[in-house]
N, C-alpha and C positions, 0 to 999 in steps of 0.2 A: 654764463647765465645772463647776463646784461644784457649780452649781443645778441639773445635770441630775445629776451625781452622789446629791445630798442627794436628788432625787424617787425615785429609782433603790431608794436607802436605805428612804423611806418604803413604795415596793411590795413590797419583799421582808420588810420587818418585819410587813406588812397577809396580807401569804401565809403568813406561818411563823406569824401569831397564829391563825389561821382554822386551818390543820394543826392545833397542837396543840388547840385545841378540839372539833374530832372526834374526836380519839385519849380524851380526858378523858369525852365523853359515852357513850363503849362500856365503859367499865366498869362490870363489875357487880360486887358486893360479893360472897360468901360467908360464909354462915353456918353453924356444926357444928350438926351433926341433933340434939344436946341444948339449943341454944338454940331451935330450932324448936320442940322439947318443951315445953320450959320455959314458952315465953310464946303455947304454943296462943289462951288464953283472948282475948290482944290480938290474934293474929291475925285472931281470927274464928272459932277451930276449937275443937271438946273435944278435948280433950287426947286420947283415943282415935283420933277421927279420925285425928290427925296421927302419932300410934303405927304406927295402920294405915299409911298413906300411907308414911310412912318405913322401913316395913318392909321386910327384903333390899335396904335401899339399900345400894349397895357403896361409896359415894365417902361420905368422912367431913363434908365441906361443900359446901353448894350454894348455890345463887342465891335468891332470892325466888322468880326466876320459877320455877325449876325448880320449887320447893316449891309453888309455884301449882298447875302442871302437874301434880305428882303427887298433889297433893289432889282437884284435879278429875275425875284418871283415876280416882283411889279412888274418891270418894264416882260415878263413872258405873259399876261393873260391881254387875253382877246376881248377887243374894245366892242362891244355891242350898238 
């Protein structure tokens, strides 16, 4: 009777470890659009680009990726 208990024990700690694992890899960081400024150059970007890109952003911090996304939209429209 233990030993099915104690097995019992070890499947529900193997399930609740693997849960919180998933819940830890969907986090994303946020960063304020003046660090993004700041450290254009290690990004990869001039510092303008990222002026640009950031610009009429309404949310005060975002994600990498977003910051990806909005660089890449920048730097794809067509300069009139």
């Amino acid at each position: 009777m233990a030993e099915e208990n104690w097995k019992e024990r070890i499947k529900f700690m193997a399930n609740k470890e693997s849960t919180i694992k998933v819940k830890v890899d969907n986090i994303e960081i946020k960063y304020s659009l003046e660090d993004f400024k700041n450290n254009a150059e290690a990004l990869g970007y001039e510092r303008e680009v990222v002026a640009g890109a950031l610009f009429n952003c309404k949310e005060k911090q975002i994600s990498k990726i977003e910051f990806e996304n909005r660089v890449k939209s920048f730097l794809g429209k067509k300069v009139e």
